[in-house]
C-alpha positions in Angstrom: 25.7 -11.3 7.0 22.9 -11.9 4.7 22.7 -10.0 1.0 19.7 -7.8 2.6 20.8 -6.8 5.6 24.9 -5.3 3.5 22.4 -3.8 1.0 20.6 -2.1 4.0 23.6 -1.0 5.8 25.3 0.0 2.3 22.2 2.2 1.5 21.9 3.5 4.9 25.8 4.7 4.8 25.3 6.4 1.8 22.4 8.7 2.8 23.9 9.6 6.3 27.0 10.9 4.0 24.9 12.8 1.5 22.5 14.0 4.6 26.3 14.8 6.4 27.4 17.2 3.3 23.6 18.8 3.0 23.6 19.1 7.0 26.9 21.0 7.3 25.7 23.5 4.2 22.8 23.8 6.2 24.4 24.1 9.3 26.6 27.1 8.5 23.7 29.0 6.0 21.7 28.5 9.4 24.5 30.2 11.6 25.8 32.8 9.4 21.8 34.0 9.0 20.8 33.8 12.4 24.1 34.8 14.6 26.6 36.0 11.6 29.4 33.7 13.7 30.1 36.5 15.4 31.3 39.4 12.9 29.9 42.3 15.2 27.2 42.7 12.8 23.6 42.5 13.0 22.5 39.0 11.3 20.4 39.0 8.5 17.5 37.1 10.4 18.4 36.9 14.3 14.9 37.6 15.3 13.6 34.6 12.8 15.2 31.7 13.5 12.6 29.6 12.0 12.6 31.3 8.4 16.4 31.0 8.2 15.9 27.2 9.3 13.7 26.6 6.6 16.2 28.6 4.2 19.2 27.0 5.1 17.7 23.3 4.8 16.3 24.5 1.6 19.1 24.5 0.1 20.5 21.1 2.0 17.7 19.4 0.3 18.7 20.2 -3.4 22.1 18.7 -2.3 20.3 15.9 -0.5 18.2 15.1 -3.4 21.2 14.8 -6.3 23.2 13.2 -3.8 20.3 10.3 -2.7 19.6 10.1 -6.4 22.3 9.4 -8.3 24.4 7.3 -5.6 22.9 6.5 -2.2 19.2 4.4 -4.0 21.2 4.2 -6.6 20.0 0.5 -7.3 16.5 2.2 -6.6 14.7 3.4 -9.6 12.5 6.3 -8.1 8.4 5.2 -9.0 7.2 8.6 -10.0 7.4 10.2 -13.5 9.1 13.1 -12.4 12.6 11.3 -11.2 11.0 11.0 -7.4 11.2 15.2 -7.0 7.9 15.9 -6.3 7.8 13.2 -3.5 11.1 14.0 -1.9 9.9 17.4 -1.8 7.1 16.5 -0.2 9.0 14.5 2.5 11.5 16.5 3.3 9.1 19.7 4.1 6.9 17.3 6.2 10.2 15.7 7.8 11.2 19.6 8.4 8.6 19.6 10.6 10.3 17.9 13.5 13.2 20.0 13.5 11.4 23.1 13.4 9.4 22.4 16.2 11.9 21.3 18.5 13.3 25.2 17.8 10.4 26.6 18.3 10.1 24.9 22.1 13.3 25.9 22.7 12.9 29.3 21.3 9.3 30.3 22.5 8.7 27.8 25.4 11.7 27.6 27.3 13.4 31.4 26.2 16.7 29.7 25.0 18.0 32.1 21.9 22.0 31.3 21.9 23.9 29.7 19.5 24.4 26.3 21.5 20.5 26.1 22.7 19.2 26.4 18.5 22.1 24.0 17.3 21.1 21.5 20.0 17.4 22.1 19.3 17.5 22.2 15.5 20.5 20.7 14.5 21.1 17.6 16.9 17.7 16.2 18.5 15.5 17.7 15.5 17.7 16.6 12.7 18.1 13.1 14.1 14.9 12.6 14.0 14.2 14.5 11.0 17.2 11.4 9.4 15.4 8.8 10.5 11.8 9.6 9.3 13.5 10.5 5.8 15.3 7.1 5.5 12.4 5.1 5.6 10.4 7.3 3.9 12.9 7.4 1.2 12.8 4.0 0.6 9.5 3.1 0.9 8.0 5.4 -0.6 10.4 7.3 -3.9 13.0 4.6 -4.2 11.9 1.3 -4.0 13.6 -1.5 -5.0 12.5 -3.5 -8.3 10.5 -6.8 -7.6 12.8 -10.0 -7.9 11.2 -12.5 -8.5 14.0 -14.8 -6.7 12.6 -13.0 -3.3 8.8 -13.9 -4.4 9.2 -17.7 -5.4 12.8 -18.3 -3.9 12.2 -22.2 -6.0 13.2 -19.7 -9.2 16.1 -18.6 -7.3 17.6 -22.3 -7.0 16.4 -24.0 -10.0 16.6 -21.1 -13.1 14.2 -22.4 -15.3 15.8 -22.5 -19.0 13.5 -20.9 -21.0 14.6 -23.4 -24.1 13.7 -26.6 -22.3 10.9 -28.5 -22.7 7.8 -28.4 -21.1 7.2 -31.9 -19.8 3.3 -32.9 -17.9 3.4 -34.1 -14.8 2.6 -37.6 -14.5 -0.1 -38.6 -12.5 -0.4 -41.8 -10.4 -3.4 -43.8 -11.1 -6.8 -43.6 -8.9 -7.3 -46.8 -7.1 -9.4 -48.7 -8.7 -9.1 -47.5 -12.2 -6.7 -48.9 -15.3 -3.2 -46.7 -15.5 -3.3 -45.0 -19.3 -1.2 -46.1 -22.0 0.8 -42.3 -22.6 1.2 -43.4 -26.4 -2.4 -44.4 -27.3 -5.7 -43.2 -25.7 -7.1 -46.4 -24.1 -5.6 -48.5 -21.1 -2.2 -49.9 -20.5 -2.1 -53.5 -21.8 -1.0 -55.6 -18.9 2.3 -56.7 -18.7 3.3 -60.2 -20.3 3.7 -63.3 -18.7 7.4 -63.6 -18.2 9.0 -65.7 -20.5 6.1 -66.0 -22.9 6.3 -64.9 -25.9 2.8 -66.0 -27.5 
């Protein structure tokens, strides 16, 4: 397995387990505002699904972004003054999107409103896709890895140039047709001697 593909899979394990811990705070601040698991008291926001949704993940999102910043792109220095913030922010409420709307269909278009219907809505088909948009959002755009130059001119990646060596020309063969150049004077070889002769 090539170095690229383990630091994909390495990065994409690490955000699935941050986005695991942020989904299941979500999950239950979702549950205990909407349907109050139960307790035989009125939710806090049963009629507005969608406002808790946005709540709950709210706070999933703080946990997401500490989580994504100091360990899963750890090796990914986010490109914005602000530590990536203002980006991920930005993300994650368009990413929301998805999510949202498949709650809303089932909500408003097909008239499902119990606890199985919004979980499989919000928190199964939209998050997954919700995941996936983030990931590579993630790291294209707020963590991006640093430029190696072994990946532009893979030449520097086999030969390390030693920055105390000399630096030699390169030597040219002559044009056909014209005298080779003596390298220690500044006019034509001299020919070679007869062998033998010595003058």
């Amino acid at each position: 397995m090539g170095h690229r593909r383990q630091r994909l899979l390495g990065e994409a394990g690490r955000f699935l387990a941050v986005g695991g811990l942020a989904t299941v705070v979500a999950l239950v601040l979702f549950n205990l505002l909407v349907h109050g698991f139960n307790t035989g008291d009125r939710a806090l926001l049963d009629d507005r699904p969608i406002l808790a949704y946005v709540l709950a993940n709210t706070v999933g999102m703080v946990i997401s972004y500490r989580g994504t910043r100091m360990w899963a792109f750890r090796d990914r220095p986010p490109r914005h003054a602000d530590g990536g913030r203002s980006a991920f922010v930005a993300i994650n409420v368009a990413t929301m999107t998805l999510p949202v709307l498949c709650l809303y269909v089932s909500r408003d278009v097909l008239g499902l409103d119990d606890p199985v219907s919004d979980n499989v809505a919000a928190n199964v088909i939209g998050l997954a896709l919700g995941v996936a948009a983030r990931f590579w959002l993630f790291r294209a755009l707020v963590f991006r890895r640093p430029i190696n130059l072994g990946d532009i001119y893979p030449a520097e990646r086999r030969f390390p140039v030693d920055p105390g060596a000399p630096v030699s020309e390169p030597v040219s063969e002559p044009v056909s047709g014209q005298p080779s150049r003596d390298p220690s004077t500044s006019g034509p070889a001299r020919p070679p001697s007869a062998a033998g002769g010595a003058g």
